[in-house]
N, C-alpha and C positions, 0 to 999 in steps of 0.2 A: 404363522411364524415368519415366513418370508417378506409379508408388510411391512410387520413390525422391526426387519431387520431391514427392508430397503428403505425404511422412512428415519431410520438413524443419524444417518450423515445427514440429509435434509434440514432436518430439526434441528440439531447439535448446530449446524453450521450456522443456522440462524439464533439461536441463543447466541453465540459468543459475537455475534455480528461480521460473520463470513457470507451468510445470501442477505439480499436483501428482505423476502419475502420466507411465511411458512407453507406457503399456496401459491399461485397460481405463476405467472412469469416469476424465472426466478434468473439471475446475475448474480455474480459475484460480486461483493464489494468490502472495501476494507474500511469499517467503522472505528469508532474510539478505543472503543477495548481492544479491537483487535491491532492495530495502533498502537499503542500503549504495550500491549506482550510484546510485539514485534523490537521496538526501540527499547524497551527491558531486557531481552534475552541475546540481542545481536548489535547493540551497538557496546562496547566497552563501558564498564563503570565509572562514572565522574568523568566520560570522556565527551568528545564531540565528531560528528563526522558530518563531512559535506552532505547537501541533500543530494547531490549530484551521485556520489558514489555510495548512497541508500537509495535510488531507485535503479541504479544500473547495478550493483553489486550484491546489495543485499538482495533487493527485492528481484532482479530478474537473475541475475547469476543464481543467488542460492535457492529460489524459493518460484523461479519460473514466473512472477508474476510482470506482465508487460505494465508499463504504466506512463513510463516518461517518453520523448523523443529519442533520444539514447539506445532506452531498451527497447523500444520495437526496430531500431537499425540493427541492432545487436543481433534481433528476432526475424529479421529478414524481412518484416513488417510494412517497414516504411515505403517498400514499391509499390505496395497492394493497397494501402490506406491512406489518406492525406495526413500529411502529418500532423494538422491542427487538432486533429481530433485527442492526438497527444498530449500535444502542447498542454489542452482545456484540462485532461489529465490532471497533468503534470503541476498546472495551476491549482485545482482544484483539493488536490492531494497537499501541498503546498498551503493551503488557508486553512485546513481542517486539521494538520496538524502545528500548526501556530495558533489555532485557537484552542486547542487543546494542551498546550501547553510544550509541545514535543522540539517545536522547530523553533530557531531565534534569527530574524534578519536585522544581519546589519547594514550600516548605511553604506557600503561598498556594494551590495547588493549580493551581498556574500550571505547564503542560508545553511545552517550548522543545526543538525539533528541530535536532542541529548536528553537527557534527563538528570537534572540537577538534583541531587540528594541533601 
């Protein structure tokens, strides 16, 4: 019973695409779907938010997850780690959800998080 109950979160977390892996190395990472509930549930309806104040606010204030340069200063981070490793984050997070449909950049170089209905 105890397997079956420490292999819960595991599993679950990889269906919804919260680890990467069902087995062996596992991380954390934020896929599409999980993407997608995220920008559904905490960004306002028909509305838009900087990407800036979705990785510092939503994602590390509410939700403890470090991911931009920002939030790992916020995290006390940035002494202990170089901060590119951020940055690539921050980038990365960034094209995945533009290709997904979530983030819109404009030519100010201004990135707006939203989901259009």
């Amino acid at each position: 019973q105890k397997d079956k109950v420490r292999g819960f979160f595991p599993s679950t977390a990889t269906s919804v695409g919260l680890l990467n892996a069902y087995t062996g190395s596992r991380f954390f990472t934020l896929k599409v779907n999980v993407l997608e509930t995220l920008v559904a549930a905490l960004v306002p309806f028909d509305k838009e938010m900087p990407f800036k104040t979705f990785t510092d606010t939503v994602l590390f204030e509410s939700l403890g997850i470090v991911v931009s340069r920002g939030s790992a200063r916020l995290a006390g981070l940035s002494q202990d780690y170089d901060a590119t490793i951020f940055e690539e984050n921050e980038t990365g997070l960034s094209t995945q959800m533009k290709a997904a449909g979530l983030l819109i950049a404009y030519s100010d170089a201004t990135q707006m998080i939203g989901i259009k209905r």
